[in-house]
C-alpha positions in Angstrom: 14.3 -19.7 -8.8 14.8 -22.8 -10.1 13.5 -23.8 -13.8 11.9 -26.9 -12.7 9.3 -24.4 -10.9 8.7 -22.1 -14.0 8.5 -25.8 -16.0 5.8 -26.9 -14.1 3.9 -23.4 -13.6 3.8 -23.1 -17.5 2.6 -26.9 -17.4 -0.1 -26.3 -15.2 -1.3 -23.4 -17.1 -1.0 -25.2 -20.7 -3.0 -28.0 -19.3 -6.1 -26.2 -17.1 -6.0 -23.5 -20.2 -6.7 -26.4 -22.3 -9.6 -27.5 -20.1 -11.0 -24.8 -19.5 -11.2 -24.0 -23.1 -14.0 -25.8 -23.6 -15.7 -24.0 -21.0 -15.0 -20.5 -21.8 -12.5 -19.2 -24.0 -12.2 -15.9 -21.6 -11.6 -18.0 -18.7 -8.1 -19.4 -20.9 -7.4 -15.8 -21.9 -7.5 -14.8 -18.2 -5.9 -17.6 -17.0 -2.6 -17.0 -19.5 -2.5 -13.5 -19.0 -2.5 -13.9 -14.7 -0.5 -16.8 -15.3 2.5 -15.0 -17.0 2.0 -11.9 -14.0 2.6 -15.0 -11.8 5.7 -16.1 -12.8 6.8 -12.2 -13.6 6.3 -11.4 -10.0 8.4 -14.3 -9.0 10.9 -13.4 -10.6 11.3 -9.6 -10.1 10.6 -10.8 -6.0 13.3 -13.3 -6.1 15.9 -10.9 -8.2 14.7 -8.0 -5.4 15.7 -10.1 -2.5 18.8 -11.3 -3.8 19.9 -7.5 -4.1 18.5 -6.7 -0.8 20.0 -9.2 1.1 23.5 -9.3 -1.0 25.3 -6.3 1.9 25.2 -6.2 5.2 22.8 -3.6 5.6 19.2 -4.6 4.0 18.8 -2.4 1.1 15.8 -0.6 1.1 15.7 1.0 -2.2 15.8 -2.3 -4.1 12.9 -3.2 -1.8 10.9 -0.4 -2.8 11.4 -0.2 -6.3 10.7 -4.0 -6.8 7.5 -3.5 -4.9 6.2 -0.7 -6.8 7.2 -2.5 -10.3 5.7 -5.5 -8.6 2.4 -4.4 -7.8 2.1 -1.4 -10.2 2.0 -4.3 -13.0 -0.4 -6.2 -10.6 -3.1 -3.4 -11.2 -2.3 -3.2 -15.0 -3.2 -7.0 -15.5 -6.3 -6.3 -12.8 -7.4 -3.4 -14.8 -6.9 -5.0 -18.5 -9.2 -7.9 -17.0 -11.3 -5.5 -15.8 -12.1 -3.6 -18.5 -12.3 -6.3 -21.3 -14.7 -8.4 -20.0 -15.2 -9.6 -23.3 -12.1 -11.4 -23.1 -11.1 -11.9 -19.6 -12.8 -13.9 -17.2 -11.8 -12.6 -13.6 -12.1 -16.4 -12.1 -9.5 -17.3 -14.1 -7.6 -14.1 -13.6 -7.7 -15.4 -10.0 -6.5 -18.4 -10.5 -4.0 -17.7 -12.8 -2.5 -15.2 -9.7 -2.2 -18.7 -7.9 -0.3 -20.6 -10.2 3.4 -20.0 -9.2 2.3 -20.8 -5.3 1.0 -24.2 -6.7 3.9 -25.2 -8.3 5.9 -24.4 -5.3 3.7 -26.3 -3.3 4.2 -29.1 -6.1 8.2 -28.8 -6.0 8.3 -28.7 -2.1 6.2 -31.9 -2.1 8.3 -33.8 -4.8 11.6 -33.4 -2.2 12.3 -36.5 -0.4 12.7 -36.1 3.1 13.0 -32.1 3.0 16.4 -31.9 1.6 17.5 -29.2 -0.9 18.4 -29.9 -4.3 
């Protein structure tokens, strides 16, 4: 992945965290801690596929393992949030989770006319 993705992902996050401070401190909390799952996930997917699709043959056991890690770490940030409501809000758990899309969304916008940088 490219920096300029995990630059504005950690942006995006600093700047709705600091807004929604004033709303609800647990929303910030859950929004930070989804937020860096986000851009965890990204990366362990994108260093998954790389070693997947680096032979000929698609290679499932990278697959698998990066899968489990990826989604065994998804149900430790659900269940932290879950179980300290205190300091979690789950609506910004949620949108936390969407962070790294945005961006990408953001980055495939900025491109002039489609081309790859």
């Amino acid at each position: 992945m490219k920096l300029k993705i995990y630059l504005i992902t950690t942006a995006i996050a600093l700047i709705l965290s600091f807004v929604s401070w004033f709303i609800d401190p647990r929303i910030t909390y859950g929004l930070l801690l989804s937020a860096a799952y986000s851009m965890f996930n990204m990366m362990v997917l994108t260093m998954t596929m790389k070693m997947a699709l680096n032979k000929d043959m698609l290679n499932y056991s990278a697959l698998i393992t990066g899968n489990i890690l990826r989604f065994g770490l998804l149900l430790v940030v659900i269940y932290i949030a879950v179980k300290n409501p205190q300091y979690f809000n789950m609506v910004g758990v949620a949108v936390g989770f969407t962070l790294f899309l945005i961006a990408l969304l953001i980055d495939a916008l900025s491109r002039k006319g489609g081309k790859m940088q």
